[in-house]
C-alpha positions in Angstrom: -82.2 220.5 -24.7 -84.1 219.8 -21.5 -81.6 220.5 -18.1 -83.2 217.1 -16.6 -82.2 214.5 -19.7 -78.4 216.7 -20.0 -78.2 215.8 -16.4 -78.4 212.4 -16.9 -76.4 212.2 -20.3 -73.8 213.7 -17.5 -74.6 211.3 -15.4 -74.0 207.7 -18.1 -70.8 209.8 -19.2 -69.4 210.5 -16.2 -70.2 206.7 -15.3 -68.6 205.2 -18.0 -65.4 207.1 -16.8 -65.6 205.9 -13.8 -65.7 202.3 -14.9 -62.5 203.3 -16.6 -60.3 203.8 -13.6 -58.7 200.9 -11.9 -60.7 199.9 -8.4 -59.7 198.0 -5.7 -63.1 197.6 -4.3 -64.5 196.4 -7.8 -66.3 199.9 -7.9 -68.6 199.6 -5.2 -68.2 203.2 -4.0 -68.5 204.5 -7.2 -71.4 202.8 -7.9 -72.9 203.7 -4.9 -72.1 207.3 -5.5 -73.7 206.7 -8.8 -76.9 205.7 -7.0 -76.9 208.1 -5.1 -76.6 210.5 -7.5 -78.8 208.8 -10.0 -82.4 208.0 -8.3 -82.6 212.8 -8.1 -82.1 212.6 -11.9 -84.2 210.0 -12.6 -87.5 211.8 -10.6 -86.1 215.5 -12.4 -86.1 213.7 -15.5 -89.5 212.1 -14.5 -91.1 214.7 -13.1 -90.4 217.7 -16.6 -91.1 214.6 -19.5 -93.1 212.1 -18.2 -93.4 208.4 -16.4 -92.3 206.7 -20.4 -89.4 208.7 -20.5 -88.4 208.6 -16.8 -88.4 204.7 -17.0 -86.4 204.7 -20.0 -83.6 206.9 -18.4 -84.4 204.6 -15.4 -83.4 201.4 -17.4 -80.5 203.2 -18.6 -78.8 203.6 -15.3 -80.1 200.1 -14.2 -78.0 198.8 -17.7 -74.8 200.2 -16.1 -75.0 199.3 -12.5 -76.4 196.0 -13.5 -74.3 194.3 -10.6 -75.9 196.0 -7.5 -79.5 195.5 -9.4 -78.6 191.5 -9.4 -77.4 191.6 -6.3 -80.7 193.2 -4.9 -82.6 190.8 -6.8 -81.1 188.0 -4.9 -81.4 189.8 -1.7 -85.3 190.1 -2.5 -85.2 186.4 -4.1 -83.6 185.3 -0.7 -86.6 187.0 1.9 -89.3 185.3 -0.2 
């Protein structure tokens, strides 16, 4: 297996335990850890397969933090 797409199977598992555990900040640090963490992965993962699969592990991590994505969306909604 390629070291790029394990890291970022690490990455959606370790994730989904994270969502697990109770928060009293409704995970914002942990997600932005995860984001932190994530946008490395996603150009190692892009740069040994390819854009195609890059965007797919991409869409991936967007699929779990899917809050902070909205959120930035109505952030960018809101300067236009």
């Amino acid at each position: 297996m390629i070291w790029s797409l394990a890291l970022a199977a690490l990455w959606g598992l370790a994730a989904n335990i994270l969502a697990m555990i109770p928060s009293k900040d409704n995970h914002w640090a942990r997600a932005y850890f995860l984001i932190a963490v994530g946008i490395p992965i996603v150009g190692y993962v892009t740069y040994e397969n390819g854009p195609w699969i890059g965007l797919l592990v991409l869409a991936a991590g967007m699929s779990v933090l899917r809050w902070p994505v909205i959120y930035l969306g109505r952030w960018l909604r809101g300067l236009m």
